[in-house]
C-alpha positions as CSV (number, residue, x, y, z in Angstrom):
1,X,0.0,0.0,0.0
2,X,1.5,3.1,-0.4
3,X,-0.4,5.9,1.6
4,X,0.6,6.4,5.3
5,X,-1.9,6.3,7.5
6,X,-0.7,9.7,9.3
7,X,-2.4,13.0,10.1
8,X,-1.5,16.2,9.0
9,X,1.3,16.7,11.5
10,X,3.1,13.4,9.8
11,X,2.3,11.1,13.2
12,X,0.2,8.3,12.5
13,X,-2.9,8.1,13.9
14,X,-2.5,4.7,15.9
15,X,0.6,6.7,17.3
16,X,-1.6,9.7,18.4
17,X,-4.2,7.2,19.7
18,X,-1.9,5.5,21.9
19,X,-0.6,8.7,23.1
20,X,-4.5,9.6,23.8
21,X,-4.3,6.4,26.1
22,X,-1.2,7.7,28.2
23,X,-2.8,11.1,28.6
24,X,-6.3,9.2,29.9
25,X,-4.3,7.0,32.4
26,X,-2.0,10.1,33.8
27,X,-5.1,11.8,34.4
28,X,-6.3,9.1,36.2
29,X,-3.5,9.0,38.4
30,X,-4.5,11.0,41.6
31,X,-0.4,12.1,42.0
32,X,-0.6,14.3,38.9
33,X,-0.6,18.0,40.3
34,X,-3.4,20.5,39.0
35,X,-1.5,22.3,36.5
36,X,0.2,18.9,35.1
37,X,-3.6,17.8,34.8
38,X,-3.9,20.9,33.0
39,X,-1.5,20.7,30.5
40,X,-2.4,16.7,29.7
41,X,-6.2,17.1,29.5
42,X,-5.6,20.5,27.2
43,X,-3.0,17.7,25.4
44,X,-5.6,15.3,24.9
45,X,-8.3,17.8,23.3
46,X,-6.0,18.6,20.5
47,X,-5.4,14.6,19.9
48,X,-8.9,13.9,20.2
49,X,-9.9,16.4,17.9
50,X,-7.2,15.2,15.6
51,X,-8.1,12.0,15.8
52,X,-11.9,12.5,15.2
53,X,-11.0,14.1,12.2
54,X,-8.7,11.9,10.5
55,X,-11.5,8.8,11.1
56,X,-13.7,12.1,9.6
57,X,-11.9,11.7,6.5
58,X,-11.4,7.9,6.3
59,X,-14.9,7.7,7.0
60,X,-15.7,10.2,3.8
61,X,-12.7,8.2,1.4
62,X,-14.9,5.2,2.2
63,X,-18.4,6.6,1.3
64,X,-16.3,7.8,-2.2
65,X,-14.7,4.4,-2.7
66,X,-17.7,2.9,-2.5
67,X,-20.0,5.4,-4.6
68,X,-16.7,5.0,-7.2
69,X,-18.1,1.6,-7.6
70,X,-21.0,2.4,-9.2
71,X,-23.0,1.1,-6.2
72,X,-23.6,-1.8,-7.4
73,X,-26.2,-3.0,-4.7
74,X,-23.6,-1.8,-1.8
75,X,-25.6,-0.3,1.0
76,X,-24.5,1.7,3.5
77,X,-25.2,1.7,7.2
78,X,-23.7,3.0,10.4
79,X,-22.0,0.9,12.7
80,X,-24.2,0.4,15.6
81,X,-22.4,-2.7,17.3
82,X,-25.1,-4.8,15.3
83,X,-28.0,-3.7,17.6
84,X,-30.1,-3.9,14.3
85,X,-30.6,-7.2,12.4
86,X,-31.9,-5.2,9.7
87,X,-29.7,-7.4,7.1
88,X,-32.4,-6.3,4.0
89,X,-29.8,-4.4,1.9
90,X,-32.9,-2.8,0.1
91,X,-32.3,0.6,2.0
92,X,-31.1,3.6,-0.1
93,X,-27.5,4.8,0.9
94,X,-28.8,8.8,0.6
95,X,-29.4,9.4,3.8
96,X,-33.2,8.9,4.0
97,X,-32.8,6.4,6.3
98,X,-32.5,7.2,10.4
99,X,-28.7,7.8,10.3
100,X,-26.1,9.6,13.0
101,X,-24.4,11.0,10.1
């Protein structure tokens, strides 16, 4: 394969996710003084926010890959930890349907 899987900032996003981890479990460490706390938690915003929008933008070369492909019958659905047994494949893939996106 030849794209990285990196943010903007050239650190890959498993990389900023695992940093993500060590900010949560610092913060959950009651020996961490208030302005340390500070600085990880304001830390951690930035990541997330990265984060959320590099899966933002995976998310969006997925719906293109798949519309790229003609559609041939692919439905799309959200991801709801298969809650839904809704397995039809007869819904339309333009939104109509109840969607979090």
């Amino acid at each position: 394969m030849t794209t990285t899987d990196s943010t903007g900032d050239g650190e890959r996003f498993e990389d900023q996710l695992e940093r993500l981890e060590e900010i949560v479990a610092s913060l959950e460490d009651e020996t961490v003084g208030l302005e340390e706390a500070l600085g990880l938690f304001e830390d951690g915003m930035k990541l997330a926010k990265s984060c959320r929008a590099r899966l933002e933008e995976v998310e969006q070369r997925v719906l293109q890959l798949l519309a790229d492909d003609g559609g041939d019958g692919v439905a799309t659905a959200p991801l709801n930890g298969g809650d839904d047994d809704d397995d039809d494949d007869g819904g339309e893939a333009d939104g109509s349907e109840d969607s979090p996106w």
